[in-house]
BAFIBA-442700 format. One line per field, with one value per residue (C-alpha): residue in one letter; x, y, z. Coordinates in steps of 0.02 Angstrom, whole numbers, plus 50000, padded with zeros to 5 digits. Layout:
N
residu: c(A,...) .
xx: c(X,...) .
yy: c(Y,...) .
zz: c(Z,...) .
***
This chain:
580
residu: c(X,X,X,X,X,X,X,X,X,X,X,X,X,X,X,X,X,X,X,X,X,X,X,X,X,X,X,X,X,X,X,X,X,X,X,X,X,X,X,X,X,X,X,X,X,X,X,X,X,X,X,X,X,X,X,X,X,X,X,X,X,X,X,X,X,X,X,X,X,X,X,X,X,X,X,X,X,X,X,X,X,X,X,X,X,X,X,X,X,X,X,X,X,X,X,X,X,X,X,X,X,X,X,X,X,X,X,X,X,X,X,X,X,X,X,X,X,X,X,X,X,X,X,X,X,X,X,X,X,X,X,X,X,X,X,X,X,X,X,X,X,X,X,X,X,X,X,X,X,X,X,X,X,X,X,X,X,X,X,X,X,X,X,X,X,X,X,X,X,X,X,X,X,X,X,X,X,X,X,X,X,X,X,X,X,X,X,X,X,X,X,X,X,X,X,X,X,X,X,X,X,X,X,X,X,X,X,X,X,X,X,X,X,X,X,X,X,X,X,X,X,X,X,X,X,X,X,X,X,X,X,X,X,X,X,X,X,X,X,X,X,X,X,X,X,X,X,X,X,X,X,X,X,X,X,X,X,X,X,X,X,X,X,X,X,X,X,X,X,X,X,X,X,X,X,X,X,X,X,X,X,X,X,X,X,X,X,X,X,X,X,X,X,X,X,X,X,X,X,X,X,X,X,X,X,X,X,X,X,X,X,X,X,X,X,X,X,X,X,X,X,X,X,X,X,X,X,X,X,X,X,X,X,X,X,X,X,X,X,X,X,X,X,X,X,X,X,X,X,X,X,X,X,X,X,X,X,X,X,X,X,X,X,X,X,X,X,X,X,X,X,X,X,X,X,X,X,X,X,X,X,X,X,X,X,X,X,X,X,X,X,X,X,X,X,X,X,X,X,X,X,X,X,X,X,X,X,X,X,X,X,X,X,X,X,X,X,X,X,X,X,X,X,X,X,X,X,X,X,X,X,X,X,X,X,X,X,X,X,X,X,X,X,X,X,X,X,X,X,X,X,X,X,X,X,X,X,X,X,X,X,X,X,X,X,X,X,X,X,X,X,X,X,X,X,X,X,X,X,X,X,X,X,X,X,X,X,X,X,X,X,X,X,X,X,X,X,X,X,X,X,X,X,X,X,X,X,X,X,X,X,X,X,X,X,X,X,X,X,X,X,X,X,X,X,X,X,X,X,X,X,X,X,X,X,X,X,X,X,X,X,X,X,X,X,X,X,X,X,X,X,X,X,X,X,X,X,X,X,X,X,X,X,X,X,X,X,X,X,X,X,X,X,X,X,X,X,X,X,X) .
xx: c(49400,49548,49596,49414,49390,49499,49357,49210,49302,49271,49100,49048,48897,48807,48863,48774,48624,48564,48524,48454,48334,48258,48222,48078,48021,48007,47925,47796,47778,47773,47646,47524,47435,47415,47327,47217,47170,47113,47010,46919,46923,46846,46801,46718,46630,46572,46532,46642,46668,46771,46896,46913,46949,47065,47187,47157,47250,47369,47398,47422,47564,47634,47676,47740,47875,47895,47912,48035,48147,48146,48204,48319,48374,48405,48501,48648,48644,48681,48804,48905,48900,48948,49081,49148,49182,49237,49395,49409,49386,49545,49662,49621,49666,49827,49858,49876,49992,50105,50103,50307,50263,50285,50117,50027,50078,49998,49813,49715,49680,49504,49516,49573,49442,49311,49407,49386,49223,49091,49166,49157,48995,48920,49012,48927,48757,48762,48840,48702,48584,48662,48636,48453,48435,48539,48427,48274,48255,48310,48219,48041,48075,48100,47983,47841,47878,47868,47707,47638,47665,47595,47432,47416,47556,47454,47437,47614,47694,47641,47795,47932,47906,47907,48060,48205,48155,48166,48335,48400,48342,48427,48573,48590,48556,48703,48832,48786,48787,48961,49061,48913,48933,49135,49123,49015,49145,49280,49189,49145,49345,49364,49233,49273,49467,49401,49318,49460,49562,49461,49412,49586,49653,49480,49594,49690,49521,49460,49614,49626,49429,49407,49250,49138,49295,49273,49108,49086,49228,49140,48972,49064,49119,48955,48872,48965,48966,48762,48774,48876,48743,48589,48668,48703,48535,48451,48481,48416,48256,48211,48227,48079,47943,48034,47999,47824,47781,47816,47725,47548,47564,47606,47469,47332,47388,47363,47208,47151,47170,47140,46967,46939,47005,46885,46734,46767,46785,46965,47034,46960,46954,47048,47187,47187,47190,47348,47436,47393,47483,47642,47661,47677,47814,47919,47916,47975,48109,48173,48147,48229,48389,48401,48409,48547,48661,48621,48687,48802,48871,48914,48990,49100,49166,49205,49283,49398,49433,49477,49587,49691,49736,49769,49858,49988,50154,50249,50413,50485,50492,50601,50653,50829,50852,50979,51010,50834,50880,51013,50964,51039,51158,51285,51191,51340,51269,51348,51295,51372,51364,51161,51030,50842,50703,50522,50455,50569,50625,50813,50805,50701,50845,50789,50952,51105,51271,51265,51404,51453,51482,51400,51482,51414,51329,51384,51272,51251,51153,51069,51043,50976,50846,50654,50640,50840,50813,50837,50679,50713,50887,50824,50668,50797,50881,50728,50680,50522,50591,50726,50874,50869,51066,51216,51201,51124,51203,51177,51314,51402,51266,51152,50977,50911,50978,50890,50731,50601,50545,50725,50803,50654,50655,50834,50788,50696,50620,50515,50432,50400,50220,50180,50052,49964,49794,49657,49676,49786,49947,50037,49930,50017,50182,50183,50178,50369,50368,50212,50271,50367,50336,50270,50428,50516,50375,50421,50601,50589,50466,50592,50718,50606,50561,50372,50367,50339,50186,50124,50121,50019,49875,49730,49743,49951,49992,49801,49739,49647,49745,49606,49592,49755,49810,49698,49721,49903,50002,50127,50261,50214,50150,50323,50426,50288,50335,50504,50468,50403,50519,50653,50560,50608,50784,50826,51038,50993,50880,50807,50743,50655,50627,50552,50585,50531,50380,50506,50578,50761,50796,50692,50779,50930,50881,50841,51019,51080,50994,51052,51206,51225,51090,51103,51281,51294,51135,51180,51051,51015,50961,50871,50847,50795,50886,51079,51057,50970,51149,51282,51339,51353,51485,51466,51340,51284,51235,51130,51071,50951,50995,51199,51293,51384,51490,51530,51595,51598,51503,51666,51728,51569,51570,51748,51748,51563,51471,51304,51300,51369,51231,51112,51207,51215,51034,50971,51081,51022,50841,50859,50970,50827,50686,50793,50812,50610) .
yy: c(45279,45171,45161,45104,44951,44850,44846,44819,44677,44546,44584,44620,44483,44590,44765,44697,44600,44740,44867,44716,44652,44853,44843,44718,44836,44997,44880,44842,45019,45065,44928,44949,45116,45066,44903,45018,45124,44945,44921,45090,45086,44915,44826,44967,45055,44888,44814,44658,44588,44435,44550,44661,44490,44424,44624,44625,44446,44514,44665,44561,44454,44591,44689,44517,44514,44685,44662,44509,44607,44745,44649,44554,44726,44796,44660,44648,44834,44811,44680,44770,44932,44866,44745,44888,45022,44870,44825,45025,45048,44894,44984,45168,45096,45022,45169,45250,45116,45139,45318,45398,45508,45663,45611,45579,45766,45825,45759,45753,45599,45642,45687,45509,45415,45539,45470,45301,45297,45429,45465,45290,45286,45419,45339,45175,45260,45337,45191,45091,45229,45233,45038,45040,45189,45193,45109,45125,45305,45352,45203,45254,45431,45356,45249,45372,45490,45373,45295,45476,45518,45374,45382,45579,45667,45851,45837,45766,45919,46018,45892,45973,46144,46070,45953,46083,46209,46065,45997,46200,46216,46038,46086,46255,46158,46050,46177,46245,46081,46050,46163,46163,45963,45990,46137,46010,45872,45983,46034,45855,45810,45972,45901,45727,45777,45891,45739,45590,45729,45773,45580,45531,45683,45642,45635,45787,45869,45810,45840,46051,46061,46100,46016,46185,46253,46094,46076,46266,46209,46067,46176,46296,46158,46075,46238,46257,46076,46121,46292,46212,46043,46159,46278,46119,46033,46186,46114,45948,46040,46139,46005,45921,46069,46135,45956,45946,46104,46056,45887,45967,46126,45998,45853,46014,46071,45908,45870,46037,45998,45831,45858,45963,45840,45699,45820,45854,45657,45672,45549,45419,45431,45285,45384,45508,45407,45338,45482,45570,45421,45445,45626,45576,45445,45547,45699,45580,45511,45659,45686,45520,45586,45746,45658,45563,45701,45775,45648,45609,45806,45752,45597,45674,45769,45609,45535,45685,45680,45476,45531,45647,45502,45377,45486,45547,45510,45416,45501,45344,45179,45055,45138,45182,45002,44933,44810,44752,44593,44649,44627,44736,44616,44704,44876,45004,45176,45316,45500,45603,45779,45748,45890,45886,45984,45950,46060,46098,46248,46224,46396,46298,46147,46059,45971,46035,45974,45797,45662,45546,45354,45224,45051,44906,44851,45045,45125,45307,45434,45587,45746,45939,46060,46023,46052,46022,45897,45738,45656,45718,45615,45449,45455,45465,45280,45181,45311,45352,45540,45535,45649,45810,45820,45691,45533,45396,45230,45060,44950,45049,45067,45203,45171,45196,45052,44930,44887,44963,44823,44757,44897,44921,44741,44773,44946,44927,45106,45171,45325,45470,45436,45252,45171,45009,44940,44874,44686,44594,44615,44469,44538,44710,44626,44510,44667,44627,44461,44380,44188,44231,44091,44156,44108,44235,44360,44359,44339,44531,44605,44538,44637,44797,44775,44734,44553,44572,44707,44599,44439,44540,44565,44423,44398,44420,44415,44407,44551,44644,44838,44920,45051,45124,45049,45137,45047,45054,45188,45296,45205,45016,45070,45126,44993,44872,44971,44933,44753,44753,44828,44708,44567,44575,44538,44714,44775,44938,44983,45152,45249,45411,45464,45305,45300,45459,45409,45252,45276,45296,45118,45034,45115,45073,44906,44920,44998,44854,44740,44828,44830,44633,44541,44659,44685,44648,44778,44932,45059,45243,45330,45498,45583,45743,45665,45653,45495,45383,45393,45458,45266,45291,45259,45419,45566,45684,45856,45941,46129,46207,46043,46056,45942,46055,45907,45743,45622,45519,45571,45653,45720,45819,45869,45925,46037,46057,46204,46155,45979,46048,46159,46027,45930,46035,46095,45939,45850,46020,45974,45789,45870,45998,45858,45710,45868,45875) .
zz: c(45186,45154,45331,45372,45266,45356,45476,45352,45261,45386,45426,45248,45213,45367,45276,45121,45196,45313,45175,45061,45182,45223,45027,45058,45198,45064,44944,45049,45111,44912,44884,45019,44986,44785,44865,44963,44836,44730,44884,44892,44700,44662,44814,44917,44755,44685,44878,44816,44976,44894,44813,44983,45089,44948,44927,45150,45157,45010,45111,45302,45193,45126,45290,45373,45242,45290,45468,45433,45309,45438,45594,45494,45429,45609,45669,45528,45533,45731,45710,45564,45672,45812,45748,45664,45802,45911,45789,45776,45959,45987,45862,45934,46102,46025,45939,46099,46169,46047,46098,46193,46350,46208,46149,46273,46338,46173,46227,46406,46486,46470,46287,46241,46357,46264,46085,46128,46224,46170,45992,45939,46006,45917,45747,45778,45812,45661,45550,45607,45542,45394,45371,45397,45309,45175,45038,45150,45136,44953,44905,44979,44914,44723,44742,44816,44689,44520,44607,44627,44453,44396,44476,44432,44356,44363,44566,44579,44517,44709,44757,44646,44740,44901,44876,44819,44962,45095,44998,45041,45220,45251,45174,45271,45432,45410,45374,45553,45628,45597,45694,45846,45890,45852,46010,46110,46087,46160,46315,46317,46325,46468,46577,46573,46629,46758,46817,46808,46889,47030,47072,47063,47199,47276,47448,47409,47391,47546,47646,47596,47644,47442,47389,47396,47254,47158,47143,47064,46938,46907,46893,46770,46649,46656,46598,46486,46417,46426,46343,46206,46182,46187,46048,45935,45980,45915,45749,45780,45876,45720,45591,45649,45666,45473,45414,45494,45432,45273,45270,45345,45195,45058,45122,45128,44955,44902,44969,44915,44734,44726,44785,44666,44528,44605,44598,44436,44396,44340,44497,44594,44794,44815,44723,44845,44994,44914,44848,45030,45099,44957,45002,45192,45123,45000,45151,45292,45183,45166,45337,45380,45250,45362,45518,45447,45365,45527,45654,45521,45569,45701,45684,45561,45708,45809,45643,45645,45818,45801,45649,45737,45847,45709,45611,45760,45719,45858,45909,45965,45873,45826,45654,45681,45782,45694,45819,45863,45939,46043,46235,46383,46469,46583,46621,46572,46561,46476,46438,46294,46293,46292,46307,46309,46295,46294,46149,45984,46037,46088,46198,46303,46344,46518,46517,46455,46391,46516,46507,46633,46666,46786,46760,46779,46963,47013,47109,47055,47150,47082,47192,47168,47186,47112,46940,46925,46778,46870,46820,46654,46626,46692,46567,46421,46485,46425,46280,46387,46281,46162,46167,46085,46081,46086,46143,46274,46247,46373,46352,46242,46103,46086,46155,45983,45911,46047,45990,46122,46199,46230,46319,46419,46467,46532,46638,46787,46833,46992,46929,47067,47050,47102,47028,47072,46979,47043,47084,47191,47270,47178,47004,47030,47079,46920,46802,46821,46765,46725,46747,46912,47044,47205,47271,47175,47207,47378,47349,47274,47409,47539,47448,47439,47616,47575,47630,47798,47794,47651,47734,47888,47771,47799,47629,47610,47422,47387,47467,47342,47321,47286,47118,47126,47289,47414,47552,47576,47633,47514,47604,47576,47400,47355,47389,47320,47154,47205,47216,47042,46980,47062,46995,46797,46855,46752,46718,46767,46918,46908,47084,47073,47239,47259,47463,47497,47595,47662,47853,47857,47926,47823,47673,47753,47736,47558,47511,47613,47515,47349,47387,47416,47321,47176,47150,46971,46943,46910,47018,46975,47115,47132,47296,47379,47567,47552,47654,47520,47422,47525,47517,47327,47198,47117,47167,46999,47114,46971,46974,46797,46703,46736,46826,46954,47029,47029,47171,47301,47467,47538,47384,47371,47547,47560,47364,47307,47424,47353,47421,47587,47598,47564,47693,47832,47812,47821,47952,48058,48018,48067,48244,48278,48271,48370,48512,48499) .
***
């Protein structure tokens, strides 16, 4: 509860008001049926038609107060709900910023957009139940119950039987709810990642002919989502016929015996039109305190479910930065005797005893088979993972001394996926630097090769891109992800496989460019052709996270037999399909 009064605190007057204001509504509720009963008592049996006008106006101002106090009540029950999750809702989201690649592999995407979107939800549903019926509902049960002995403590007793067998059957509901609407948040999580997945490889879908396959997946997760709902629903479905049930045998008893108290003189009618009316209020606030525990069930599993978040310890922050305001400012990049592994377990090491140099506005190339470790080593530059073993230092410091924001500030890195948002070209380009003048913006595509398909657009640099850049092809989307890249002016320029979809001369062009506008950067390139860094300073030819060599282009072909095979396989390829 600590954690959540940070987000109470500023919106505590509407905390506090809410419940106040449903007060007046259960005193009137309280009042009304004793002000009946002085009608039927007095006014009807002594035909005063004065003192029935006179309790009929009392009783019209009485439930205007109540219908005041009650919309009041419902709105700072709204606005302290919904104030709340929104804060919650900003720091979950923030939570997950904070968040290295290591935890984000721990959750599906569909999980966390189920965290932050329906589980918040159902907390602020039931918060704002719990506002309006915090006080409401205990207070109409006291309140029914005192006014119900009062009037006839003999008939009030048929209450205490009912009361403790409804407190049992309520209590027994909620210790199935629990782990029911827990299950139905988890096939909640699996369905909405089946669906971000299948929308965002819609193409992929649509390309293999395998809509008829995803649409039974799809079936099979929403049955089960379904199965799972309709087995925690049960619980909510029986509450109400239990309750009911309950209410009709206890009104009947009631009835029952207090006619038989009124024919033997002991009770007035009027009494029993009330009490009636105070057994109906003391069951349905019980009623109304079983709905609550009940939805509270499951909002208990949402708070869980946020918790787990909140409480995940980031892997990488800024704790061991000892040098938090040092800035990346030549772009020297040195390897010592560094392994990795994704998972704790050191048997399973995806890199391997790694050292080597790249100096300053070097260009260093990276080749080797698929799952190689290539990817692997460039993540651990910018402390997208941290190093299991030895060290990673930039400019002769190790990368955990930068604060994170500083040495990422000085990498420049073109992931193998490219991704580009929704919004315009120059929008997506100034993720790498948002002040940059459009003159610069098109200073970088020019060196990424982009400027001239951009400026072909109708709208050049503000054609809209589309939700992740849909109407481009892979090749212009890569080296506008090169362009961003380019354009926070980073020390260390990091390529992975970034001009695969590029043709040869128009990556030609980009090494060309590289090579003279970026001189002083020094670029990390990772390749599957031989020809994307063949011009190189030094090529790392990696094999099961090992580098197997180390060279220049005709160092490697003369000694290392694994580049030459890659070599020669390829230049065959690129032979066989210029004789075509």
């Amino acid at each position: 509860m600590k954690r959540y009064k940070k987000y109470i605190t500023p919106y505590l007057s509407a905390f506090i008001i809410g419940p106040a204001l449903m007060i007046t509504e259960v005193l009137g509720e309280i009042l009304l049926p004793k002000f009946m009963s002085m009608i039927i008592n007095h006014g009807v049996a002594n035909r005063d038609i004065g003192y029935i006008i006179f309790m009929g106006g009392v009783m019209i101002l009485t439930a205007i107060v109540m219908a005041a106090g009650g919309i009041g009540g419902a709105y700072y029950a709204a606005k302290a709900s919904i104030c709340f999750t929104s804060d919650l809702r900003d720091d979950l989201f923030s939570k997950v910023q904070e968040f290295s690649f290591k935890n984000i592999d721990d959750y599906s995407t569909g999980s966390l957009v189920t965290r932050l979107t329906n589980d918040i939800q159902q907390i602020q549903i039931v918060m704002m139940m719990i506002l309006r019926l915090a006080l409401r509902a205990p207070g109409m049960f006291i309140g029914a119950i005192i006014m119900a002995f009062l009037m006839n403590a003999r008939l009030a007793v048929v209450i205490l039987v009912v009361i403790p067998l409804l407190i049992l059957t309520i209590s027994v509901i909620l210790k199935l709810a629990f782990p029911r609407f827990t299950m139905m948040q988890k096939k909640l999580d699996a369905l909405n990642s089946g669906i971000q997945e299948t929308l965002t490889n819609v193409r992929v879908i649509k390309s293999f002919v395998r809509e008829d396959f995803e649409k039974k997946k799809f079936q099979g997760m929403n049955q089960e989502l379904k199965e799972s709902s309709l087995h925690a629903l049960k619980i909510v479905i029986a509450t109400m016929p239990v309750m009911m049930l309950a209410m009709n045998i206890t009104t009947l008893a009631v009835v029952w015996y207090g006619g038989n108290l009124i024919i033997a003189g002991h009770m007035p009618v009027g009494d029993l039109t009330a009490f009636t009316t105070y057994i109906v209020q003391i069951l349905m606030s019980l009623m109304m305190l079983s709905m609550v525990f009940l939805q509270s069930s499951r909002a208990m599993a949402s708070v869980k479910r946020v918790n787990e978040v909140m409480d995940t310890e980031v892997d990488l922050t800024d704790a061991e930065a000892s040098r938090k305001g040092l800035l990346v400012t030549e772009g020297r990049v040195e390897f010592r005797d560094v392994s990795f592994s994704y998972t704790d377990n050191e048997a399973e090491l995806v890199l391997e005893k790694i050292s080597f140099t790249a100096e300053p506005g070097q260009t260093l190339g990276i080749i080797g088979a698929t799952g190689s470790g290539k990817t692997s080593l460039v993540q651990l530059i910018p402390r997208l993972y941290d190093a299991t073993g030895g060290q990673v230092l930039v400019d002769g410091v190790d990368v955990k001394e930068y604060s994170l924001h500083n040495l990422r500030e000085g990498v420049g890195m073109v992931l193998q996926k490219n991704v580009l948002f929704s919004g315009t070209i120059e929008e997506n380009l100034r993720w790498g630097q948002e002040d940059a003048s459009l003159e610069e913006i098109r200073e970088a595509a020019g060196y990424a090769q982009a400027d001239g398909f951009v400026t072909g657009f109708t709208g050049g640099y503000d054609t809209d891109m589309g939700q992740g850049g849909v109407n481009v092809s892979g090749g212009q989307k890569q080296r506008l992800c090169i362009a961003r890249a380019l354009l926070k002016h980073p020390k260390i320029l990091i390529l992975d496989d970034s001009t695969s979809a590029v043709d040869t001369a128009t990556e030609a062009k980009i090494r060309k460019c590289f090579a003279t506008d970026l001189k002083d950067t020094t670029k990390i390139i990772i390749a599957q052709r031989i020809s994307s860094v063949e011009t190189a300073d030094k090529i790392l030819v990696m094999d099961d996270g090992r580098i197997i060599a180390h060279g220049t282009h005709q160092e490697l072909i003369k000694d290392c037999e694994a580049y030459q095979e890659i070599y020669y396989s390829q230049r065959e390829r690129e032979e066989r399909g210029t004789a075509l």
